[in-house]
LOZATOR-110290 format. One line per 5 residues: for each residue x negated, y negated, z negated of C-alpha. Coordinates in nm, 3 decimals. Each point is the difference from the previous one (the first is absolute). Layout:
residues N
X/Y/Z; ...
//
This chain:
residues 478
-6.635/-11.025/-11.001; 0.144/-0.138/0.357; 0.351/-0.154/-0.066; 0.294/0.227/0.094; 0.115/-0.025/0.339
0.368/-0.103/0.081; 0.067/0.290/0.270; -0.065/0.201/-0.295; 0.306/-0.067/-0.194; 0.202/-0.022/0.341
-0.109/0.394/0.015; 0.150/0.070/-0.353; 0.318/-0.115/0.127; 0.026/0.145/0.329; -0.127/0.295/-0.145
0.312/0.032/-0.255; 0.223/-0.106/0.323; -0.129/0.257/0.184; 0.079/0.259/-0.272; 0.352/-0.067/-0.064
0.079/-0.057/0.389; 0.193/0.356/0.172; -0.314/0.080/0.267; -0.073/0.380/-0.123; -0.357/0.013/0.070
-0.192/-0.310/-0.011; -0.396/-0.094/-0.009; -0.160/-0.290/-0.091; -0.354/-0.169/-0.044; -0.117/-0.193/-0.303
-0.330/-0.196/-0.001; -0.218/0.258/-0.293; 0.071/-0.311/-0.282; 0.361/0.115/0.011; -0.070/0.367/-0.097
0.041/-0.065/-0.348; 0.312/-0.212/0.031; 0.156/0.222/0.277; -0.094/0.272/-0.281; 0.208/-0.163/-0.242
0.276/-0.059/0.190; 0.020/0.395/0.090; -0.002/0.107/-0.367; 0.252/-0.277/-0.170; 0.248/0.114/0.296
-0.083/0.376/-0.102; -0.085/0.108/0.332; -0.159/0.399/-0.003; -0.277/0.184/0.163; -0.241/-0.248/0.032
-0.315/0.150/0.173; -0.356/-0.190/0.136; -0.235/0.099/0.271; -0.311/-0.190/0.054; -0.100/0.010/0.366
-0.318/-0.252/0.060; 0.179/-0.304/-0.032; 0.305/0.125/-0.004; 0.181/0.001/-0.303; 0.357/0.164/0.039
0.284/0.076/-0.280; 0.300/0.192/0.083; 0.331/-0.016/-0.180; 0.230/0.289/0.013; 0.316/-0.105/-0.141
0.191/0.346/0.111; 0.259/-0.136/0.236; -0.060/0.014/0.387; 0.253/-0.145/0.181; -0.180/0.002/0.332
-0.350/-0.081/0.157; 0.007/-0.371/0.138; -0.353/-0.166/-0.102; 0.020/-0.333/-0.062; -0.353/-0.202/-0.002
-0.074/-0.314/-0.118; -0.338/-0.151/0.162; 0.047/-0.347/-0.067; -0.293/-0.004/-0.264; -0.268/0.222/0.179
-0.193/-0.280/0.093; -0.095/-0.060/-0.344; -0.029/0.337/-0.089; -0.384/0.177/-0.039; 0.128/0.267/-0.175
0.363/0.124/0.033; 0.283/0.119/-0.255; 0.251/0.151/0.126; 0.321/0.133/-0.146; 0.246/0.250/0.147
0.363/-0.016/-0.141; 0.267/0.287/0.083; 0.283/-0.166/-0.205; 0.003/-0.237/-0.311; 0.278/0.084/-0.269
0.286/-0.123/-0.012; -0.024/-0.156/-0.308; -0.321/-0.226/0.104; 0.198/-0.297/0.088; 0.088/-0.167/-0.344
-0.274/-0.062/-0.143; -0.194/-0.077/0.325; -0.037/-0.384/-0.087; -0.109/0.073/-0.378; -0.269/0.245/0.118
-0.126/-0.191/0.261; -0.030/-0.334/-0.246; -0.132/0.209/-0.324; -0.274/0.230/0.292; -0.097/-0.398/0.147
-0.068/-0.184/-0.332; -0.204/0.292/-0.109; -0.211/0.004/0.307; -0.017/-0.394/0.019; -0.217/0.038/-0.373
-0.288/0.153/0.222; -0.111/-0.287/0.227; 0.028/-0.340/-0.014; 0.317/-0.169/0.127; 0.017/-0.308/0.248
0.275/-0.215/-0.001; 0.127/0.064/0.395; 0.044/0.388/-0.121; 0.173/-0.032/-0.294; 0.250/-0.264/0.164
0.112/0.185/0.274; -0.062/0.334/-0.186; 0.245/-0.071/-0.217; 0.235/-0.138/0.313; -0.037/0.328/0.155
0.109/0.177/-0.300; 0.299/-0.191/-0.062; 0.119/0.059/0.269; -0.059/0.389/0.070; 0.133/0.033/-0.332
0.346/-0.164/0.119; -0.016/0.206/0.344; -0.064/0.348/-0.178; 0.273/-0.057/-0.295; 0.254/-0.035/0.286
-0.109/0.249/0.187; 0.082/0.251/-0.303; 0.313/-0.232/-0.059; 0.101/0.062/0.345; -0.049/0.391/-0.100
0.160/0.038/-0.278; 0.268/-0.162/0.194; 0.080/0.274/0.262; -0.126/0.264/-0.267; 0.217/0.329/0.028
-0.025/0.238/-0.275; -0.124/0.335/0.127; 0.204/0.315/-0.024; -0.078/0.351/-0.150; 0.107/0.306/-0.046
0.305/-0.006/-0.224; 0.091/-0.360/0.146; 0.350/-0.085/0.162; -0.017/-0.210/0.316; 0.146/-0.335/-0.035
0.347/-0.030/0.197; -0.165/-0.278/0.232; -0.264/0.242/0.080; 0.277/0.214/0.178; 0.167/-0.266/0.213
-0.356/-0.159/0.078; 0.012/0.026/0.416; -0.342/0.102/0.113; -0.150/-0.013/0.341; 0.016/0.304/0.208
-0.136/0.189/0.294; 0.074/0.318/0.204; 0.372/0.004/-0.150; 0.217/0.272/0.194; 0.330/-0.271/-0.101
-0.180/-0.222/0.161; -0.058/-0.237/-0.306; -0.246/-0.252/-0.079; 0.019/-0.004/-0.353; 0.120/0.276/-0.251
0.126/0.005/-0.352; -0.081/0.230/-0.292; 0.366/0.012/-0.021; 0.056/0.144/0.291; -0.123/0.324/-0.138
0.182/0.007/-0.319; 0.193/0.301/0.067; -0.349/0.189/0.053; -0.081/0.192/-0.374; -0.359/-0.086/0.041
-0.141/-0.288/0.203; -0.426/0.010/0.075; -0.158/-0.296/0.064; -0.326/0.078/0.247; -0.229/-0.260/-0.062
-0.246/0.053/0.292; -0.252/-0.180/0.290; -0.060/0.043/0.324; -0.407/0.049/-0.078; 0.104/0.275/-0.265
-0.068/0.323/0.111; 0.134/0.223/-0.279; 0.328/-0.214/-0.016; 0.070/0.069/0.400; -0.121/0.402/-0.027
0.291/-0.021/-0.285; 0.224/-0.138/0.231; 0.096/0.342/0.141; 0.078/0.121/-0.335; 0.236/-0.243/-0.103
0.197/-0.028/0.319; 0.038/0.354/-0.005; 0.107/0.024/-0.402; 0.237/-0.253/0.109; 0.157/0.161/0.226
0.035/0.318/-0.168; 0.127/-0.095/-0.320; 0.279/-0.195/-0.023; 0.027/-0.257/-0.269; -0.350/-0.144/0.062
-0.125/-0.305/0.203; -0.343/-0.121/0.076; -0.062/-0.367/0.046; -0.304/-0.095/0.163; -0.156/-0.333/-0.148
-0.301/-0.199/0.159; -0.110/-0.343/-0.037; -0.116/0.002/0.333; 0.140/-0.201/0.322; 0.304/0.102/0.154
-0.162/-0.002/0.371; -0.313/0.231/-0.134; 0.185/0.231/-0.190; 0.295/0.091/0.222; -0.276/0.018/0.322
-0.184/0.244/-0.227; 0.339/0.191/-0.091; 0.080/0.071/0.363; -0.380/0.056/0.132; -0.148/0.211/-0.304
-0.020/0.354/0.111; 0.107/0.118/-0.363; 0.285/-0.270/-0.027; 0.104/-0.053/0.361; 0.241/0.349/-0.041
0.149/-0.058/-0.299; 0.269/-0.244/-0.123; -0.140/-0.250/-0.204; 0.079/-0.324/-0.090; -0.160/-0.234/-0.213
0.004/-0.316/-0.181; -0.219/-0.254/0.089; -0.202/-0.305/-0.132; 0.082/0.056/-0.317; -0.122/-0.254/-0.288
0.332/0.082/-0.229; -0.023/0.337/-0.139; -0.374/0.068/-0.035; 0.069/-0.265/-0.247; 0.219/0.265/-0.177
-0.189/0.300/0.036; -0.360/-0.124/0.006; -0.270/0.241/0.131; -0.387/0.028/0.106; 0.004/0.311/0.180
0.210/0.153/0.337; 0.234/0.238/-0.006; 0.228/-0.115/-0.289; 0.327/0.126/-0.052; 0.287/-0.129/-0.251
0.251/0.206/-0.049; 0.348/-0.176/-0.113; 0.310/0.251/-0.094; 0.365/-0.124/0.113; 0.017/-0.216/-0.324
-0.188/-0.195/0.080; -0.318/0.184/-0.230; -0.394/0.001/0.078; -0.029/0.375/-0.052; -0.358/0.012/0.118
-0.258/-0.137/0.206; -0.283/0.208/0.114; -0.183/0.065/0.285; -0.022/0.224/0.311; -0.044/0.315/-0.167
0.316/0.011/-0.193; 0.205/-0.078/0.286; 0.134/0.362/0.107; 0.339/0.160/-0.005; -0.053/0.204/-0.309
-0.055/-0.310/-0.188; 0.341/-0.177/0.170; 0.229/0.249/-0.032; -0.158/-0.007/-0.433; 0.057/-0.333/0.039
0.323/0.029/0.120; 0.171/0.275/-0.243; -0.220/-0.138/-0.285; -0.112/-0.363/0.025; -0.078/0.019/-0.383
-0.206/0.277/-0.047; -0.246/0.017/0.303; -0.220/-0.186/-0.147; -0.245/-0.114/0.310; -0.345/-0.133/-0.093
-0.044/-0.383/0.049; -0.264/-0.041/0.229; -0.189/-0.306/-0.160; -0.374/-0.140/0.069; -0.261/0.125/-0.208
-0.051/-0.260/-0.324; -0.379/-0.141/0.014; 0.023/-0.067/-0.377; 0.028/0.392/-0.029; -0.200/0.285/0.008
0.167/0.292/0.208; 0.186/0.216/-0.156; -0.019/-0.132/-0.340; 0.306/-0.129/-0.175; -0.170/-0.275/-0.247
-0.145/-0.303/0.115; -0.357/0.055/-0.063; -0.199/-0.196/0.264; -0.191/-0.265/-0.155; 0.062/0.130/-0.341
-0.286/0.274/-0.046; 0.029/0.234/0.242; -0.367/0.003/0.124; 0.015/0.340/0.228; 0.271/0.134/0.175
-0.007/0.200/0.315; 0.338/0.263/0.161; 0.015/0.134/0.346; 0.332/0.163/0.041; 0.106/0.238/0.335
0.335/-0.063/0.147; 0.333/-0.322/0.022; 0.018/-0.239/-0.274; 0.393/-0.095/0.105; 0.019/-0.259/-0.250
-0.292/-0.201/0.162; -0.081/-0.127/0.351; -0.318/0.019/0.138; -0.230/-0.250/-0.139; -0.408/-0.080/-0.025
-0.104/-0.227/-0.238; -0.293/-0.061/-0.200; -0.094/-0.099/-0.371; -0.213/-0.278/-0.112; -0.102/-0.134/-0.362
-0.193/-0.239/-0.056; -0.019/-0.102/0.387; -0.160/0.345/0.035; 0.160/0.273/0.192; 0.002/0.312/-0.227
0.312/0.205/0.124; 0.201/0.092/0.331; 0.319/0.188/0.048; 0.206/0.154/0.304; 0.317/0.159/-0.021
0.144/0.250/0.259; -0.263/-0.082/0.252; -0.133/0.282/0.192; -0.361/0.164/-0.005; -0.094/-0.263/0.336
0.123/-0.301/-0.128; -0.156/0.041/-0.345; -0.304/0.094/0.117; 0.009/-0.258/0.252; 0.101/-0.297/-0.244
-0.295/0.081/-0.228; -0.235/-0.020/0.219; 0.123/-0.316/0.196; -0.035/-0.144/-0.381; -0.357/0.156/-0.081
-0.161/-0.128/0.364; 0.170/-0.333/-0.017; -0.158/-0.058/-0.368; -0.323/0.071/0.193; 0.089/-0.262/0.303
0.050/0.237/0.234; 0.355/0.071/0.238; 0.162/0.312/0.010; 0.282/0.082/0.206; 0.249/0.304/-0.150
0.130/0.056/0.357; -0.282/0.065/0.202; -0.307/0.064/-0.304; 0.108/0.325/-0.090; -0.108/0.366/0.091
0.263/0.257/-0.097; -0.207/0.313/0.006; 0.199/0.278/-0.151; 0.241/0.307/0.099; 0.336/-0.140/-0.024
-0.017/-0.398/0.029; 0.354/-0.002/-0.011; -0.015/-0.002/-0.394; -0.116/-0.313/0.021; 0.158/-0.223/0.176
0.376/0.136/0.168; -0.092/-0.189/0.320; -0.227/0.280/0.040; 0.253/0.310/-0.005; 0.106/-0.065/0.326
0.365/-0.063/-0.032; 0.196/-0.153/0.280; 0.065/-0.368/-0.113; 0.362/0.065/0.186; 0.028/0.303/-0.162
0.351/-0.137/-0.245; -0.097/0.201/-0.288; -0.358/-0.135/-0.023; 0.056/-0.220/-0.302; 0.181/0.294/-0.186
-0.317/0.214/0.056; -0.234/-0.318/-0.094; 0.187/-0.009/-0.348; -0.077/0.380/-0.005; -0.326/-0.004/0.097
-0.060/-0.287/-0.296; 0.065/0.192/-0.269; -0.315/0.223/0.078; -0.230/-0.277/0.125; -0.011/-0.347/-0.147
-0.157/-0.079/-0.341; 0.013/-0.217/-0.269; -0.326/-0.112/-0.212; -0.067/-0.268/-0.222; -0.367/-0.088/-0.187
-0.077/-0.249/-0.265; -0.381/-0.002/-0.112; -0.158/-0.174/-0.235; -0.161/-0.341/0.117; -0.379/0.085/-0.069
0.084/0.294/0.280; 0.198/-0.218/0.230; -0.236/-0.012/0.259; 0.064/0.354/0.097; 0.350/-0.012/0.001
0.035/0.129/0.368; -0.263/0.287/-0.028; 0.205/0.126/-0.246; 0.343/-0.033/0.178; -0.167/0.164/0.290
-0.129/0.302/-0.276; 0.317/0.020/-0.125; 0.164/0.075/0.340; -0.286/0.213/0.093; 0.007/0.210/-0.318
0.433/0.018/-0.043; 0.037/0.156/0.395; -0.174/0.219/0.278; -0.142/-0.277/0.161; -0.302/-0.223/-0.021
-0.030/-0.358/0.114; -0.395/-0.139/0.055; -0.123/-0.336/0.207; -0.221/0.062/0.285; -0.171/-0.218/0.257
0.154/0.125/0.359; -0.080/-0.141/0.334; 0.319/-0.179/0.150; -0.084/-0.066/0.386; -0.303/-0.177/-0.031
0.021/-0.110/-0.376; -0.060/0.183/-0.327; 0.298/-0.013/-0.243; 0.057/0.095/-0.320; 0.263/0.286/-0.005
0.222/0.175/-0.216; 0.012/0.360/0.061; 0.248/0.266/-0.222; -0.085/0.359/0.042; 0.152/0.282/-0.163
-0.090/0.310/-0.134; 0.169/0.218/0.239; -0.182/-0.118/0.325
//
């Protein structure tokens, strides 16, 4: 057996680095000897969805951990010299609780692995230097967070009184002010906070409706939140052809109260009543003027839905927590808005092997889309879900709402998205049993195809001068 190498122990610690640090999507490459311990590592930290594809020498594992915070890759090449064939690990988010016992995973996964080859002196010396002092550097680094750690708010919560005489940055004031208080709108009976970005599309088409519910109802004030720069998101204000007419201000760079009201997904509203009460927090859909003026006469009984990511430890729909405790089959596909969920894909795994998938309030496109992207990347092969599909049926404005035709300045086109959801996006989720895995996205794709009037099938189709594989939906109207 050849002695263990000392790079390789380097790579269990970067590797744990690298999965506490903030980057949101990151991608690595371990020499194939580190599979097993990079293994380890994923399952003591209790990371989800672990899936393999073996392309020639390509070995690749993705890890799905349910929280995208953006799309910034990170690579680390430093060790492809040495490499013949390559591991690779893709990390959305690690959880928040990873940090504290970082050093005791890393020491227990290290003496385990150092029991299968030999050990020269020179590695275990500065092995054990290295660990020492990562161990030091990651127990202050969750020192350091626990430091500044605010606890979040919900709904039923009172905001703290520093919260309301915290001076934020601002841009686009009418006053003229560079930095506004929550206080300054205590008089209002129901303040909206309007967390939002400048790349979100369904947060500026809402931007119409709020301004407008704002103006018409008194009592009520929106206030726009972004972490964004104050330069980017006050050129955007005045440029935008959707924002440029109305009058919107916002705050900017904010660090302070996404701390407070934590959230993966844009649009998302908290709504806080003149005492100073979380009386819900949703998203876009709820925001209207019937709900306000409820909300308004009756803060206590509207009782809005809070909008909350789909739990990966649950099956949909089902109250009990039954994955991974005998629920070998499960499979739903439900028409219409799940309120109390954002959209979200995710997939199963047991075992390392993926066995389940679920979307919520996608539409007939995307899901379509998604599973094949998933079934032709398992086979090595790239599929793009903007340009690789044929929409081949009487009304393709079903779905996907880009394709009904109306005007992006039209003010009222988010209002008529949220109406046009209720009849076209979809919810499914499958669980099969692991000795039926492998045709996990067959039957997605037979689920869809059986549960609506369409029918999804891959075909080879010449792209300019190169054959592609292609997804094409056709209905049974056309």
């Amino acid at each position: 057996m050849k002695p263990i190498k000392l790079y390789n122990f380097i790579l269990i610690i970067v590797t744990y680095m690298l999965l506490i640090s903030k980057n949101a999507t990151q991608t690595f490459a371990f020499p194939t000897k580190g599979k097993a311990l990079a293994l380890g590592i994923l399952s003591k930290m209790k990371m989800q969805n672990v899936a393999f594809c073996d392309n020639g020498k390509l070995l690749s594992v993705l890890v799905r951990l349910g929280y995208i915070v953006g799309n910034k890759i990170f690579r680390s090449n430093f060790l492809n010299k040495n490499l013949v064939s390559v591991f690779s690990l893709w990390v959305l988010k690690p959880r928040k609780s990873c940090g504290v016992e970082g050093p005791k995973i890393c020491a227990n996964l290290f003496l385990r692995y150092l029991n299968t080859a030999p050990i020269p002196r020179r590695v275990l010396k500065y092995g054990i230097y290295y660990l020492l002092v990562t161990g030091l550097f990651i127990l202050n680094h969750v020192k350091a967070q626990d430091k500044d750690y605010i606890n979040p708010l919900g709904v039923g919560d009172t905001i703290p009184p520093e919260l309301w005489n915290t001076s934020f940055l601002a841009v686009n004031n009418p006053k003229g002010k560079s930095f506004i208080k929550f206080d300054d709108y205590k008089d209002k009976q129901l303040i909206i906070l309007d967390f939002w970005a400048t790349w979100c599309g369904s947060c500026i088409a809402n931007m119409p409706v709020t301004d407008k519910i704002e103006s018409e109802i008194e009592g009520v004030k929106f206030i726009p939140i972004t972490f964004e720069s104050r330069d980017k998101t006050s050129a955007f204000i005045k440029t935008n052809h959707i924002t440029d007419s109305l009058s919107i201000y916002s705050i900017v760079e904010d660090s302070e109260l996404k701390k407070y009201f934590p959230h993966k997904y844009l649009p998302h509203y908290v709504w806080i009543s003149t005492d100073g009460v979380v009386r819900a927090i949703t998203e876009g859909r709820q925001v209207t003027a019937e709900k306000i003026n409820l909300m308004l006469t009756s803060p206590n009984d509207i009782g809005l839905p809070k909008v909350e990511e789909m739990a990966e430890d649950r099956a949909f729909l089902l109250r009990d927590d039954v994955i991974g405790k005998g629920l070998e089959y499960y499979s739903i596909f439900m028409k219409g808005v799940r309120p109390e969920y954002t959209l979200k894909f995710f997939q199963r795994t047991h075992n390392g092997i993926i066995n389940g998938g679920c979307h919520i309030n996608a539409t007939l496109k995307s899901m379509y889309g998604r599973i094949i992207y998933e079934l032709l990347w398992h086979k090595g092969i790239i599929f793009n879900t903007d340009t690789d599909i044929i929409i081949d049926v009487k009304e393709p404005g079903k779905l996907d709402f880009r394709l009904t035709g109306i005007d992006k300045r039209n003010p009222d086109r988010q209002s008529l998205k949220y109406k046009w959801e209720e009849d076209n996006v979809y919810s499914y989720d499958v669980i099969l049993p692991l000795n039926k895995a492998s045709g996990l996205y067959e039957h997605i794709i037979s689920l869809i195809n059986d549960s609506t009037p369409y029918h999804a099938t891959i075909e080879k189709r010449m792209r300019g001068a190169n054959e592609k594989f292609m997804l094409v939906i056709k209905d049974d109207l056309k």
